[in-house]
C-alpha positions in Angstrom: -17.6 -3.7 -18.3 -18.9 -1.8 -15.4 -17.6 1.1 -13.9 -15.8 -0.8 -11.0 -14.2 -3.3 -13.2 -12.7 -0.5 -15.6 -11.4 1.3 -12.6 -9.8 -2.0 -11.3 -8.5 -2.6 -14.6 -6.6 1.0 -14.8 -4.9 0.5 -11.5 -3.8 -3.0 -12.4 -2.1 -1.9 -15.3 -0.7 1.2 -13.8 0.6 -1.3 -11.4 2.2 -3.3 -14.1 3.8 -0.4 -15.6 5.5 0.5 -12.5 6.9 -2.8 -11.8 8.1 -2.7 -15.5 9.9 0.9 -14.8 10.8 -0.5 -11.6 9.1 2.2 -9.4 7.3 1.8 -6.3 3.1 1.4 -7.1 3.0 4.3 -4.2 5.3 6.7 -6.5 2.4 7.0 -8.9 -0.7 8.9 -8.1 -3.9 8.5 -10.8 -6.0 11.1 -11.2 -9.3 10.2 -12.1 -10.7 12.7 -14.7 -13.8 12.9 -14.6 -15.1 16.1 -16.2 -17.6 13.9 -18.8 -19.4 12.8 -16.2 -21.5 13.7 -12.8 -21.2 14.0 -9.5 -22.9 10.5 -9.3 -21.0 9.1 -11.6 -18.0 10.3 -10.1 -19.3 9.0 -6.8 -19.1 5.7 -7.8 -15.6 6.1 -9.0 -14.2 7.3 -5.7 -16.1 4.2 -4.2 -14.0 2.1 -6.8 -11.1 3.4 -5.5 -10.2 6.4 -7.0 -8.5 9.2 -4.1 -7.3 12.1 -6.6 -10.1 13.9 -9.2 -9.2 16.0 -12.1 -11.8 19.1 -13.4 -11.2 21.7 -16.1 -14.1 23.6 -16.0 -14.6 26.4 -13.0 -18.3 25.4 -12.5 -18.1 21.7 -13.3 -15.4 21.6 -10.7 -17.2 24.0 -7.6 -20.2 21.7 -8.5 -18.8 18.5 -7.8 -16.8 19.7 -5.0 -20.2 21.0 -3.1 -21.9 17.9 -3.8 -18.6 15.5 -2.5 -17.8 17.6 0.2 -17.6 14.6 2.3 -15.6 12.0 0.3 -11.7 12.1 0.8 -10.2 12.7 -2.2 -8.0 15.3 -3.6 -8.9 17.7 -6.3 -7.0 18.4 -9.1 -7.5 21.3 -11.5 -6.0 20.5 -14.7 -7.5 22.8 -17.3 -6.1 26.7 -18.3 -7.7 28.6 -15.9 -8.9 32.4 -16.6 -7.1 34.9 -14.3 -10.9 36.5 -13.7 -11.7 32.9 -12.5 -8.7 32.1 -10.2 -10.2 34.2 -6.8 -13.8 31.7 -7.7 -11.1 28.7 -7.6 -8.1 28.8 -6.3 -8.3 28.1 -2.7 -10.5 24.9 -3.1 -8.1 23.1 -5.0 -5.4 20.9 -3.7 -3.5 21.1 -6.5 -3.1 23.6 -9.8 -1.5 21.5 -13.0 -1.7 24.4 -16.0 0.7 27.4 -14.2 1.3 28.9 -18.0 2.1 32.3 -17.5 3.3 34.8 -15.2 -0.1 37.3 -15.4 -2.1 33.9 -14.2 1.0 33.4 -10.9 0.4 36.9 -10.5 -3.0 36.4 -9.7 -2.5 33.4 -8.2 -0.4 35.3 -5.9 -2.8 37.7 -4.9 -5.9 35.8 -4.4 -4.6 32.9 -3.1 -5.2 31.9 1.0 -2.5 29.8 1.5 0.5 28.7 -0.2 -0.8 26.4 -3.7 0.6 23.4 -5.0 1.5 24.0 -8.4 3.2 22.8 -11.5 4.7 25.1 -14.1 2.9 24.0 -17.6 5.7 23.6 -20.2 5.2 23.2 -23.9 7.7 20.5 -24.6 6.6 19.3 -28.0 6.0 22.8 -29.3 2.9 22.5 -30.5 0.8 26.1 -31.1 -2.4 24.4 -30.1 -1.4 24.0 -26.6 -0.4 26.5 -23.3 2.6 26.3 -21.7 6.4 27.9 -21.4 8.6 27.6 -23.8 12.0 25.8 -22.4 13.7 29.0 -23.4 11.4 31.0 -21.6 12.2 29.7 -18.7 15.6 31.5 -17.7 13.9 34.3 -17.4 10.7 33.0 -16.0 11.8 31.5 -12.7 13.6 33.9 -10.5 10.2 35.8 -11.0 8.1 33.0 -10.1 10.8 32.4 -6.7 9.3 36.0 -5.4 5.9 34.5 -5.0 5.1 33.1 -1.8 1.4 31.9 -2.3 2.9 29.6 -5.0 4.5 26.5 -4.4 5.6 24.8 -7.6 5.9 21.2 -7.1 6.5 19.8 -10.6 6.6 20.3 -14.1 3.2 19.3 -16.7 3.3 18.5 -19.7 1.1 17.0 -22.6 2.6 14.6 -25.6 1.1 15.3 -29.3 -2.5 12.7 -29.3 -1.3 11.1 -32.6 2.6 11.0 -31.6 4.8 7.7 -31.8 6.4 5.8 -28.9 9.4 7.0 -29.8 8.1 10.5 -30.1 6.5 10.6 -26.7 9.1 8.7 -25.0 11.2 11.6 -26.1 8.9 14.4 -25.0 8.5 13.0 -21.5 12.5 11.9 -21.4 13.2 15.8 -21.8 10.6 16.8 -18.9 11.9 14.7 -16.7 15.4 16.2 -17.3 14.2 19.9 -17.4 12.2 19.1 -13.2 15.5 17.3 -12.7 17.5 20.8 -13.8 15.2 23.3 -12.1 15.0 21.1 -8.7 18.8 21.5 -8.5 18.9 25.3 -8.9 17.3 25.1 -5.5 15.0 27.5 -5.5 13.4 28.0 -2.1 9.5 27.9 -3.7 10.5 24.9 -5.9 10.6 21.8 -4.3 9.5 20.0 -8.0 9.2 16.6 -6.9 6.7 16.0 -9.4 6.1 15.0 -13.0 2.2 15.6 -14.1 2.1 14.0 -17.4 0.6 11.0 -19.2 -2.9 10.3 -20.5 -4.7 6.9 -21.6 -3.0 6.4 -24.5 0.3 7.0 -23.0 0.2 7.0 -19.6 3.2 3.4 -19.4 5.3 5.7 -21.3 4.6 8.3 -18.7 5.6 6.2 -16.2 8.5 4.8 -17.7 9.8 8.3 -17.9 9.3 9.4 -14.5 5.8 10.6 -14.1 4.4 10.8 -10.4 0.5 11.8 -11.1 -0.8 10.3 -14.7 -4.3 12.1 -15.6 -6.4 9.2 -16.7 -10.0 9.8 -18.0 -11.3 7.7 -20.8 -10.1 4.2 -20.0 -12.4 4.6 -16.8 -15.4 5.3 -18.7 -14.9 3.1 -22.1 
């Protein structure tokens, strides 16, 4: 299949899955990720219809933005980032998905221009191999997070074991939802957390099904 038809064929079955949550197609934002392939390549996706982008890498990311500086898209920056990288980054992005610990807000805080659409990385299934607060942590975490005004956190992200169950995920991105759902109604002034970042290509209905507003879909695009 060519690039256009995969891209077609992700948003049709995003669409499905909406309509079998019973969501609005509008409520659900797909961010292309594109960090496996170039700026040309990811040219042609954004000409396929694709209006948000998602980079990991620092120089991957400035790279692509330079070269697309004229397409209208949002960028989305979705890998850990380095706290000696953040001033490099920070103010180009629309929107920051891995907030994972305070020292990174901190620095967030003082480099950043303008206020930065953020969502608080949180560690649902455990796992050691991934970043993120622990539920626990976050008590403590929050009314720290409230003093910063640079940092506005919009939602919560989170990632489901690769090699989970249904049932497993479903679970995983159940509990998220509940946990923005909590932390929205403490009402902190910073915290609008509107959002739900989570959901890949191998789970991405589930996502949905659970609440998700932006799903980060890579390889289905590029199969």
């Amino acid at each position: 299949m060519t690039l256009k038809a995969n891209a077609q064929q992700v948003f049709d079955k995003v669409s499905q899955a909406c309509q079998a949550a019973g969501v609005p197609e509008s409520s659900v934002k797909v961010i292309a990720v594109t960090k496996y392939v170039d700026s040309s390549i990811t040219k042609e996706l954004i000409d396929a219809g694709a209006t948000d982008l998602g980079e990991n890498r620092v120089d991957r990311f400035l790279e692509k933005k330079t070269q697309l500086k004229d397409e209208h898209v949002k960028w989305h920056f979705i890998g850990s980032l380095q706290r000696r990288k953040v001033k490099d980054v920070i103010n180009e992005v629309d929107y920051f998905h891995a907030l994972d610990s305070l020292k990174l807000a901190a620095e967030i805080q003082k480099r950043a221009n303008r206020p930065i659409k953020c969502f608080i990385q949180v560690n649902i299934s455990k796992e050691e191999s991934k970043h993120g607060f622990q539920v626990e942590e976050l008590e403590l975490v929050l009314p720290e997070l409230a003093t910063y005004t640079n940092i506005e956190l919009v939602g919560l992200m989170t990632m489901a074991p690769f090699d989970a169950d249904p049932t497993t995920i479903k679970a995983i991105f159940d509990q998220t939802e509940a946990l923005r759902q909590t932390i929205q109604h403490q009402g902190w002034a910073n915290m609008p957390m509107t959002e739900l970042s989570m959901g890949m290509s191998q789970d991405y209905p589930l996502a949905i099904a659970a609440g998700a507003t932006y799903v980060r879909i890579g390889t289905a695009f590029f199969k």
